[in-house]
C-alpha positions, 0 to 999 in steps of 0.5 A, spaced: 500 500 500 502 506 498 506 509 504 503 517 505 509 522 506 504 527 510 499 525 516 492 529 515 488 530 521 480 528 521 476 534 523 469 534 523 466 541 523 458 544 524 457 546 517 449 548 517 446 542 521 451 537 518 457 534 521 462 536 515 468 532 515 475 535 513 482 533 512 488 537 514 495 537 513 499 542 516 498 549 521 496 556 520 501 560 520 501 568 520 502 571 512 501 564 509 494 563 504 490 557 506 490 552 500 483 549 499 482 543 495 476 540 493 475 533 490 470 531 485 464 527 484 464 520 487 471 522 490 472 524 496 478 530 500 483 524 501 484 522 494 489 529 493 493 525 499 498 524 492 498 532 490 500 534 497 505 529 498 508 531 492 509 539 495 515 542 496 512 547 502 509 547 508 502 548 507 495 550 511 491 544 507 483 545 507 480 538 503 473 536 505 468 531 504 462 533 500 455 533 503 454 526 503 461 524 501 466 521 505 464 521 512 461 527 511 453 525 513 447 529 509 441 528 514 439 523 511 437 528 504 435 524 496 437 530 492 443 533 492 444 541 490 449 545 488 447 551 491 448 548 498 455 546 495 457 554 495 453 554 501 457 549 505 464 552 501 462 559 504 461 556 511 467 552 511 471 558 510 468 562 515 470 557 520 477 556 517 479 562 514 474 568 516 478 574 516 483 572 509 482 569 502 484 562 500 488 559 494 482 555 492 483 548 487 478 543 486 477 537 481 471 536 476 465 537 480 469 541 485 472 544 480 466 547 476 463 550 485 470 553 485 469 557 478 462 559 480 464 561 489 470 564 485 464 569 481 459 569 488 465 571 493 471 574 489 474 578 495 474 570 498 479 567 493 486 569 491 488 564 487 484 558 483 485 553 480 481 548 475 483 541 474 478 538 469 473 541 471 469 543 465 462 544 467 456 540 463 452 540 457 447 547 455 441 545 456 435 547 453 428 549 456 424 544 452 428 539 458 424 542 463 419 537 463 422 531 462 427 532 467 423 534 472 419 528 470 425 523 471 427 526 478 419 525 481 421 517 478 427 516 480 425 519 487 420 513 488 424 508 486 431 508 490 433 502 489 434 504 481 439 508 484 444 503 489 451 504 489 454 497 488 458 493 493 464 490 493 467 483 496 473 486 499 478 491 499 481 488 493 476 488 489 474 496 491 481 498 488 481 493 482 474 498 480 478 504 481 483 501 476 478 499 471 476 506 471 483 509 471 488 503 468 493 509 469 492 508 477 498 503 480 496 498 484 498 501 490 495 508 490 489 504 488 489 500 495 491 506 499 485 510 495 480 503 496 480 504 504 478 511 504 473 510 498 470 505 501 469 501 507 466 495 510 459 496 512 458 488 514 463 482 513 464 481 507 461 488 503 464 493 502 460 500 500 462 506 497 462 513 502 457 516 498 449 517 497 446 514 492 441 519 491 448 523 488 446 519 481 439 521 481 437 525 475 438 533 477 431 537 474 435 544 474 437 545 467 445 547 466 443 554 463 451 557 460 449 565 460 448 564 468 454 560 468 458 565 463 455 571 467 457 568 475 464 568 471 466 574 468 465 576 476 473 572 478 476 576 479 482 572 482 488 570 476 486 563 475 490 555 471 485 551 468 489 545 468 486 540 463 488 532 462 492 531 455 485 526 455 481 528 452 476 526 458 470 531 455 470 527 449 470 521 452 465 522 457 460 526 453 460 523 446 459 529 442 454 532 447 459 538 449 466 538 446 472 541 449 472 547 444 465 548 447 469 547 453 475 553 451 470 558 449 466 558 455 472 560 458 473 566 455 468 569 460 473 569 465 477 575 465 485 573 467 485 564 465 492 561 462 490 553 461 495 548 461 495 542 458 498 536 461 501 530 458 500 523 459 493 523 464 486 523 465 481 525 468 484 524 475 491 527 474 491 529 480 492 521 481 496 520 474 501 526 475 501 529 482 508 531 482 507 535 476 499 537 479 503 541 485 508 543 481 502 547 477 499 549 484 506 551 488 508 555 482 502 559 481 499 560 487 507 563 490 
């Protein structure tokens, strides 16, 4: 199993009724930024464990568990929303960085959250980094109807929506293989025991609600986007996979030039493209991945 070269320290924090689990490394010191990372969908805080052992300073680190992720509780919800991500976002950093601003970086999921609080609350972010986070596809409001209609569905049949166990540890780090080839099998074993856990002898679950894989009835509307964008006001790194993930994900429903022109809304972007990766390149390349980070966020 991979050896972690920084031990985190687990912190469960009061955040708007929940009890929101965060994993820290390092301590606050005076004049230095926190750095907040924020992970993706069906990931949780720890999986940037690799990205900060391969820092080279000391740093204040801030990586929660979404609500409903990792050991962070939900209060038993069956949808998920993005405007209580933001809502939790702000909350966190009232309570761990009231009085400054935050280098924020997140991935995918957490990545597209970062963009719009960066756009919400600017003076709260100093620097922001985005890996792999692309936003979704434009809908249109000829959508509505059916989505709606596929949410009320899902919502009476839970059971459409459970998330699969596993026999063993083992067999939780061969899924994350299948989904990542490019994952060593160490990392993979490692990420496994803080992915999933033994809810009874013999299966192990994954930390997340199934209700996150629920149809989501809000349309994905890119003018709102686009307008909460243009409000960044922190210098900010989109980091892309040499991957073309959006390709592989979307199948022609929304492309990566579609992805670059979306981008032009923010008013100071640099993207790097980075070489042999994926979509977890925080996992493929994290060396690289903290390299980009400590040498933007100096």
């Amino acid at each position: 199993m991979y050896a972690i070269q920084n031990i985190p320290r687990s912190q469960f924090v009061p955040i708007r009724n929940l009890s929101y689990h965060v994993r820290l490394w390092g301590q606050p010191q005076p004049g230095q930024t926190p750095l907040v990372l924020l992970h993706g969908w069906m990931d949780v805080g720890a999986s940037f464990q690799f990205v900060v052992d391969a820092l080279a300073q000391d740093h204040f680190i801030i990586a929660p568990d979404w609500r409903g992720f990792g050991l962070t509780d939900s209060n038993g919800a069956d949808s998920f929303w993005y405007p209580d991500y933001l809502a939790d976002l702000d909350a966190l950093l009232d309570h761990f960085s009231p009085d400054s601003p935050v280098n924020l970086v997140g991935h995918s999921m957490g990545a597209n959250i970062a963009m719009l609080y960066a756009g919400i609350r600017p003076v709260r972010v100093r620097r922001l980094v985005n890996l792999e986070g692309f936003g979704l596809p434009a809908t249109q409001p000829e959508q509505a109807t059916e989505r709606f209609t596929q949410w009320l569905d899902q919502l009476k049949a839970p059971h459409a929506t459970q998330l699969k166990s596993y026999p063993s540890l083992d067999a939780v780090a061969a899924r994350l293989i299948k989904n990542n080839p490019r994952l060593s099998p160490d990392k993979a074993q490692w990420l496994a025991s803080h992915w999933s856990v033994e809810a009874t002898p013999g299966h192990w679950q994954i930390l997340a609600e199934a209700a996150h894989k629920l149809t989501n009835p809000q349309l994905y509307r890119v003018d709102e986007v686009a307008c909460v964008h243009r409000q960044i006001t922190a210098p900010t790194l989109m980091v892309e996979a040499e991957d073309d993930g959006i390709a592989l994900f979307w199948k022609g429903k929304f492309t990566l030039a579609e992805h670059r022109e979306r981008l032009q809304a923010v008013p100071d972007i640099r993207v790097q493209v980075l070489p042999d990766c994926g979509h977890m390149l925080h996992h493929d390349q994290p060396q690289a991945v903290a390299a980009l980070i400590e040498a933007f966020c100096k």
